[in-house]
C-alpha positions as CSV (number, residue, x, y, z in Angstrom):
1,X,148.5,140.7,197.3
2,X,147.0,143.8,195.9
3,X,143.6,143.1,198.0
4,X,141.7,144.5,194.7
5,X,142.9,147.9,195.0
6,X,143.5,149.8,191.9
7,X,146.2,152.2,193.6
8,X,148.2,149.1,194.3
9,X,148.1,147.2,191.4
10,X,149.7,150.4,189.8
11,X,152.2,150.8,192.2
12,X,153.1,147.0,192.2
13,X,153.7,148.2,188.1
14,X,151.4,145.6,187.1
15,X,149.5,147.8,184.9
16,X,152.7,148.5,182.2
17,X,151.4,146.5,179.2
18,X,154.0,143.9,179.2
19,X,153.1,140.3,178.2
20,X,154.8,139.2,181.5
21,X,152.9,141.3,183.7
22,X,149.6,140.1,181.7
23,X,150.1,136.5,182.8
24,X,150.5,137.5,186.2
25,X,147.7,139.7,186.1
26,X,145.3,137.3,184.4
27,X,146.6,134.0,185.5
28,X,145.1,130.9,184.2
29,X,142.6,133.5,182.5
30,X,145.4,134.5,179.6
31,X,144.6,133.1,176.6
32,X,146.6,130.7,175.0
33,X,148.2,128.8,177.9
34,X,150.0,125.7,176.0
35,X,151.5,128.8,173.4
36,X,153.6,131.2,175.0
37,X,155.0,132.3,171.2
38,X,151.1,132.5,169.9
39,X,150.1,134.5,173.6
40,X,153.2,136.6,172.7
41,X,151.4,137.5,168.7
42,X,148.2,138.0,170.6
43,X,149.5,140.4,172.5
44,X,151.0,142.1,169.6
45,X,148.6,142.2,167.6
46,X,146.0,144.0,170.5
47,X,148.5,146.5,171.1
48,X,149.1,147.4,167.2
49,X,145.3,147.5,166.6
50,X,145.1,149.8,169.7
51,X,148.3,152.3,168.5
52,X,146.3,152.8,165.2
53,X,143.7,153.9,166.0
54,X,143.4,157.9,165.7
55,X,141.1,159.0,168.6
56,X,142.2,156.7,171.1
57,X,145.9,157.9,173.2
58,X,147.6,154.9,174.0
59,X,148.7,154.0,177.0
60,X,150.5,151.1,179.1
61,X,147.8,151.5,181.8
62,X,145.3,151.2,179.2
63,X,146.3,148.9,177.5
64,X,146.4,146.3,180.6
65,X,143.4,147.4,181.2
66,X,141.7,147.1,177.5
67,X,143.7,143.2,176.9
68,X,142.2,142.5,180.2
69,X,138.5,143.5,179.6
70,X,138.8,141.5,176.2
71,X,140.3,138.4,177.8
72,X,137.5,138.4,180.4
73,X,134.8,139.8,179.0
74,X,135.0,140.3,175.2
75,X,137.0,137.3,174.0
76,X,134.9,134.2,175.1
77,X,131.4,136.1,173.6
78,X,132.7,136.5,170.3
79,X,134.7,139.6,169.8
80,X,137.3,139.7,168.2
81,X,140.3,142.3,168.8
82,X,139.5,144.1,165.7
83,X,135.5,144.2,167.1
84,X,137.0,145.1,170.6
85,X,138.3,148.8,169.3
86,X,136.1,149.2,166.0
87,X,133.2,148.8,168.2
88,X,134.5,150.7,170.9
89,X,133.5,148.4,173.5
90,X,136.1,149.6,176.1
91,X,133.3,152.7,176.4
92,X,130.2,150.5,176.6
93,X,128.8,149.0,179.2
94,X,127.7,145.3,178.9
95,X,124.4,145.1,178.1
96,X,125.5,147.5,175.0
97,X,128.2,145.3,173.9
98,X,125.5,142.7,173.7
99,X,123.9,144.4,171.0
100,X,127.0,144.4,168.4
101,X,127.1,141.5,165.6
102,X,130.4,140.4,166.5
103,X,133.5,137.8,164.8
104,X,131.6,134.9,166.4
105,X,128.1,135.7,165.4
106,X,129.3,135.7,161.8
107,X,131.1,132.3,162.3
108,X,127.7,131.1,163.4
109,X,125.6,132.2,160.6
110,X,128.3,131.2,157.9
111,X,128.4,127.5,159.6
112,X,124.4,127.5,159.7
113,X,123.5,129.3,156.9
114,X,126.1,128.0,153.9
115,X,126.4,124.4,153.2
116,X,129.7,123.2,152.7
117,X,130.2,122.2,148.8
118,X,128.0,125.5,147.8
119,X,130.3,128.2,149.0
120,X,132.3,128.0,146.2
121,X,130.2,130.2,143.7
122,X,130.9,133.0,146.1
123,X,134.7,132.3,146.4
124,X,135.2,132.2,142.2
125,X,134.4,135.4,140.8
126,X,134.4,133.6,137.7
127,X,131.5,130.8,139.2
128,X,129.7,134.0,140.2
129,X,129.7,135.6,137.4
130,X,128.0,132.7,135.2
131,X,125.7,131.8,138.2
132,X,124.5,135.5,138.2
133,X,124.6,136.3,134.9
134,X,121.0,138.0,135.0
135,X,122.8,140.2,136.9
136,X,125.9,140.0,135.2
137,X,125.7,141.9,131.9
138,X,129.2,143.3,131.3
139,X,131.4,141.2,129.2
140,X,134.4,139.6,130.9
141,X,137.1,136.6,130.9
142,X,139.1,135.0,133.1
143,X,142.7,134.5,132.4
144,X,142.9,131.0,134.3
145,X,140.9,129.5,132.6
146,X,140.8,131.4,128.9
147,X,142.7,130.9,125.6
148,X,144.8,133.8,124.4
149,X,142.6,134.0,121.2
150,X,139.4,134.4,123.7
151,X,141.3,137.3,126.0
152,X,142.8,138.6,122.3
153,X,138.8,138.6,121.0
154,X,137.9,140.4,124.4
155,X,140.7,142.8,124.8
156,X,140.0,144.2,121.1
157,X,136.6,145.3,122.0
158,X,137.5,147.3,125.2
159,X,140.4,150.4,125.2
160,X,140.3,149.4,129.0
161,X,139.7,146.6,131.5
162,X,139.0,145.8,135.4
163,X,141.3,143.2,136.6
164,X,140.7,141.3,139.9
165,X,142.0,138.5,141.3
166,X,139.6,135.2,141.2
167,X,139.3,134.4,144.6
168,X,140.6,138.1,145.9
169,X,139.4,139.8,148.8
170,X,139.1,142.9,150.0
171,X,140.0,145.1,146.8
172,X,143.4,143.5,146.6
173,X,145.2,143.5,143.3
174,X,141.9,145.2,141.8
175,X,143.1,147.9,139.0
176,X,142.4,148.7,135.7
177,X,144.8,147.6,132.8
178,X,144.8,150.1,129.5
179,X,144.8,148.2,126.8
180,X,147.7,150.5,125.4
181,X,149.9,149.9,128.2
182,X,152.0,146.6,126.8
183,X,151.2,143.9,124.4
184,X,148.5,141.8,125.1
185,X,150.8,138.9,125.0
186,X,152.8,140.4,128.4
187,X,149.2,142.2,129.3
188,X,147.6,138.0,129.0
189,X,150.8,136.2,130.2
190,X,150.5,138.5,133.5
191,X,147.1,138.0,134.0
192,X,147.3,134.6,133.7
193,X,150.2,134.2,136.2
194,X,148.1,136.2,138.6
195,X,144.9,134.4,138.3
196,X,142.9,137.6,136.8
197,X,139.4,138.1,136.3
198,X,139.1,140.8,133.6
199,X,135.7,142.6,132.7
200,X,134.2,145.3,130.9
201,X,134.6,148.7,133.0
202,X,131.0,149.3,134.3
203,X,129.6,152.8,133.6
204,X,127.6,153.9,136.8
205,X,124.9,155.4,137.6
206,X,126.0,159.7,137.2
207,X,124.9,160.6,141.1
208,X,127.1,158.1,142.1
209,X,130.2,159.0,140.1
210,X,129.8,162.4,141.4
211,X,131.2,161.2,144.4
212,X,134.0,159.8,142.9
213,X,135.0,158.8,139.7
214,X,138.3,156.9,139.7
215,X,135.9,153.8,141.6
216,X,133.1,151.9,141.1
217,X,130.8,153.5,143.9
218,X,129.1,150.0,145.3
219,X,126.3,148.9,147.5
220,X,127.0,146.1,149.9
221,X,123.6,144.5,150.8
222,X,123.7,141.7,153.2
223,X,120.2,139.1,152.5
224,X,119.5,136.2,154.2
225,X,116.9,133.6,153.0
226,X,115.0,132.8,156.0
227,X,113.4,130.1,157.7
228,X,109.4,131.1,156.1
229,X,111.2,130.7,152.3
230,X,111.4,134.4,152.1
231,X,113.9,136.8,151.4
232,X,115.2,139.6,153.5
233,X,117.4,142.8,153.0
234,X,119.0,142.1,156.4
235,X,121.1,145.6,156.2
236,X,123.2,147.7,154.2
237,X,125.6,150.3,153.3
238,X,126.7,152.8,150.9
239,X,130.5,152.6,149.6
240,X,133.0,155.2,148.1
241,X,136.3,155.4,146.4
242,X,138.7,158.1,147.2
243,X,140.4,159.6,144.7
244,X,142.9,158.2,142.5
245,X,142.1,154.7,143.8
246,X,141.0,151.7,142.3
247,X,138.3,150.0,144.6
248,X,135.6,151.6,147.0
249,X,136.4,148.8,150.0
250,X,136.0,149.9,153.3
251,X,139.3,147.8,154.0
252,X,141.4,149.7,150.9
253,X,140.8,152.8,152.2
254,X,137.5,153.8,151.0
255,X,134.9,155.1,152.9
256,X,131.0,154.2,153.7
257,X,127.8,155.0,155.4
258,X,125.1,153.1,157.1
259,X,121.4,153.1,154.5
260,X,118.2,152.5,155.7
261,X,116.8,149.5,154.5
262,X,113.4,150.8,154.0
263,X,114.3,154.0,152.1
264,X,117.6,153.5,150.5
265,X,118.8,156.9,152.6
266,X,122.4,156.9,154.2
267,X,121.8,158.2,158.1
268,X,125.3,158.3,159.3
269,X,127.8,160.2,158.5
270,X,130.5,158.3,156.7
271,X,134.1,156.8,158.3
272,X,136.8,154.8,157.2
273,X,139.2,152.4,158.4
274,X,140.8,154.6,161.1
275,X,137.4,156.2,162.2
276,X,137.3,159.5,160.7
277,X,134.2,160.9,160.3
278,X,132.6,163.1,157.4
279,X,129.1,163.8,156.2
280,X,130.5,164.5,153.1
281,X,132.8,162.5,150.9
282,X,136.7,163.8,151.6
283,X,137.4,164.7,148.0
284,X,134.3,165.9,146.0
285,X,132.5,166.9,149.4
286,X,129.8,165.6,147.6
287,X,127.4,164.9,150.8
288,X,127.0,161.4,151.9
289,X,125.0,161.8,155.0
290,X,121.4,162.0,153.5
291,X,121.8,160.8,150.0
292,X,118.5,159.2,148.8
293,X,120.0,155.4,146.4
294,X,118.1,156.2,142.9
295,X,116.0,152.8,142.2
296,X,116.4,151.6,146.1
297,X,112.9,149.4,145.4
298,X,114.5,147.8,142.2
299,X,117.8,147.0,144.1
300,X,116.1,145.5,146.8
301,X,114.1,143.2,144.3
302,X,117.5,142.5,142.6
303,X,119.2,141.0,145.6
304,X,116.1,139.4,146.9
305,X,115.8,137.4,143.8
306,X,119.4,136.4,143.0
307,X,119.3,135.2,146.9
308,X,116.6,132.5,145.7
309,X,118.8,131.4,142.8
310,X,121.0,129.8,145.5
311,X,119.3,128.6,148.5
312,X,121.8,126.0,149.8
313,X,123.8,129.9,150.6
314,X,121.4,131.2,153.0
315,X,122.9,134.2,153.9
316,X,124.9,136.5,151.3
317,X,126.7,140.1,151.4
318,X,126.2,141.2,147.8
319,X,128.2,144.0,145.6
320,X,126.1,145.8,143.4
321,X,126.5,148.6,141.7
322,X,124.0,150.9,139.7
323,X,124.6,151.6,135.7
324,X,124.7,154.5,134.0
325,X,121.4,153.3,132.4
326,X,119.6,152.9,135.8
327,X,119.8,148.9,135.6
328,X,121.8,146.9,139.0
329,X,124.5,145.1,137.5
330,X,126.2,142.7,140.2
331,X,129.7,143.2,141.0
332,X,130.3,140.1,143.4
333,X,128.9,138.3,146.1
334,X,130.4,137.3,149.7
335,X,129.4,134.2,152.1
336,X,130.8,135.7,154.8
337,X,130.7,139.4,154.8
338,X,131.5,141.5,157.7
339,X,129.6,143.0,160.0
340,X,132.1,145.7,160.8
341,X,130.8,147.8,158.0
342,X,127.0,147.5,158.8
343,X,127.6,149.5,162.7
344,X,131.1,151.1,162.7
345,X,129.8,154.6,161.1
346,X,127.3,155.2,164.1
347,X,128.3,152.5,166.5
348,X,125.3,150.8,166.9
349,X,124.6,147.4,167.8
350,X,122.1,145.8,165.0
351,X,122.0,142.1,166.5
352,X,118.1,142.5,166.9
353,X,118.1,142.3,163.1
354,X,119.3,138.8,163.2
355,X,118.4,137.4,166.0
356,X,115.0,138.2,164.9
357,X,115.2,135.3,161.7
358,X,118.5,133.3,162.3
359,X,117.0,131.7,165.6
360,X,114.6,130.3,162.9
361,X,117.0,129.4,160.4
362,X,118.5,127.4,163.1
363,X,116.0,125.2,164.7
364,X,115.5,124.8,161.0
365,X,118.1,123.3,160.1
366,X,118.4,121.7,163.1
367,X,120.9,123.8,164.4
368,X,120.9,125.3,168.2
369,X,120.8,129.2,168.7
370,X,122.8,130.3,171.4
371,X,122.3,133.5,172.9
372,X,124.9,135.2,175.5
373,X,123.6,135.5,178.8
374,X,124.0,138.8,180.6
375,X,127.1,139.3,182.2
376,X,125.8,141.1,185.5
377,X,129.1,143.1,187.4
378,X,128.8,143.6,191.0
379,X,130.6,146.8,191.5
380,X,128.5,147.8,194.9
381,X,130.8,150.6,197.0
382,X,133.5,150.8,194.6
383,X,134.4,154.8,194.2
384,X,133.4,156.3,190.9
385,X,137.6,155.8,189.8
386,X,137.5,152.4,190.5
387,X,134.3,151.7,188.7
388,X,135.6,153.3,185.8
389,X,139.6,151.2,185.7
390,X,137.8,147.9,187.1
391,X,134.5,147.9,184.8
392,X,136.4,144.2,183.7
393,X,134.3,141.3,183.6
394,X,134.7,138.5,185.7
């Protein structure tokens, strides 16, 4: 009806946003066909992740526009809505995209890399703890699974204690418990209804509580073991607590920067969740961009050899955390860590790092490695405006 015309399709008011205007626009191309109700929450949820974010305006235009490029383009490769905007593919063109790790890459290498039945030590912090315990030095329990005379036995040598849930996530329900605070009946009978992990506060290293020290200031350093038996610090980043807060996840409101693997040196400039950007952290000003990791070789060598301890879990995002004593205790380890972290700060695509070794790992395990093809736009004689609202994907 439109005849391709961008001027008409916006006077038609096809371009307001709304989910029924979306089918119509997209067709047989909107997601979710046989579940109006899930296409609905789709919807939703691309149009809440696009109204938070702090350096994008929203707008009804744009956001037909954006659910369309990620429906036709973005979607079927991979990406998932929370890649879409944190990757800031609606300014890139496609060949860039390309170069982002994305929600379906990870997929790929947890399926390939981690057999089923030996995911598990990564899922238990308590399983971890006692597989890594050459890493693990700090004394801890875990209220699931402990007496009240081995908490009582624990809790008397330590005025304070981190508490995390055992298969938690993302910093949630991490805090620290004073032993002072109640009994350690209500303290134990708490814990144990909420599944705790409790363990000896870790004293870090003192350049990294300078940046903050209300938080454990980690390093999260993503190995994979690869197809020649060797392992690889794939990449990594620097992580900081703000103040007053309990954990230094990206995802809880911390912030982190993007270190080079061969130097231990942070060369971006630091963001967190909603984007903002600071070469130095928000509340000590302490500068992030440019800080040298103390002991970068012997971190390297740490992770390398725990990632041998448990070959059947290729590929591993560990937690570590440098003591006060120079020595890399391990906080935790994840099978499936995000990539988000790893090219958010500087928005760079680091694909090439894996698809130099996971090809590998794949035909290895005799596994296929697919690759996208280029997705190759013919937008001959369109003016410059068009090009710029019609850059879709087809």
């Amino acid at each position: 009806v439109c005849g391709n015309q961008p001027s008409h399709y916006l006077g038609r008011n096809t371009m307001n946003g709304k989910v029924s205007t979306l089918r119509s626009l997209l067709g047989d191309k909107m997601p979710l066909q046989d579940d109006l109700e899930k296409q609905e929450k789709t919807v939703k949820l691309f149009r809440n992740k696009f109204k938070s974010q702090a350096n994008l305006p929203f707008s009804p235009t744009d956001m037909a526009v954006y659910f369309s490029d990620w429906v036709l383009y973005a979607r079927d490769r991979g990406f998932s809505i929370s890649d879409y905007f944190e990757y800031e593919l609606y300014r890139k063109e496609p060949e860039v995209r390309d170069t982002f790790l994305n929600e379906g890459y990870r997929q790929r290498v947890y399926e390939v890399c981690n057999t089923p039945g030996f995911r598990g030590v990564f899922l238990d912090k308590g399983k971890f703890n006692t597989k890594f315990k050459k890493y693990v030095k700090r004394d801890w329990v875990d209220a699931s699974t402990c007496t009240f005379e081995e908490f009582k036995a624990f809790a008397e040598k330590h005025e304070e204690f981190f508490c995390k849930p055992i298969r938690g996530t993302g910093g949630k329900g991490a805090r620290v418990i004073q032993r002072s605070s109640d009994t350690l009946e209500n303290i134990f009978a708490e814990a144990k209804e909420e599944g705790l992990i409790m363990e000896e506060v870790i004293k870090q290293h003192p350049e990294m509580a300078e940046f903050n020290a209300s938080t454990l200031n980690t390093i999260r350093i993503c190995t994979m073991l690869c197809a020649d038996g060797k392992a690889r610090v794939m990449l990594a980043v620097g992580r900081f607590g703000r103040a007053g807060n309990a954990v230094d996840n990206f995802h809880s409101g911390g912030v982190t920067g993007v270190i080079d693997v061969e130097t231990g040196v942070i060369f971006t400039e630091a963001i967190d969740i909603t984007q903002w950007h600071t070469p130095v952290h928000p509340d000590s000003k302490k500068p992030i961009l440019g800080f040298r990791y103390p002991y970068w070789e012997k971190i390297k060598a740490a992770v390398c050899d725990a990632a041998k301890l448990s070959p059947k879990v290729k590929h591993v995002g560990w937690d570590v955390a440098l003591t006060v004593d120079g020595n890399v205790e391990f906080v935790e380890g994840n099978s499936r860590p995000n990539f988000d972290v790893l090219q958010v700060p500087d928005q760079m695509g680091r694909r090439s790092y894996y698809d130099k070794y996971f090809p590998a790992v794949c035909e290895a395990a005799g596994e296929e490695f697919v690759k996208p093809e280029p997705l190759h736009i013919d937008i001959t004689g369109m003016e410059s405006k068009k090009k710029k609202l019609f850059n879709l994907g087809k």
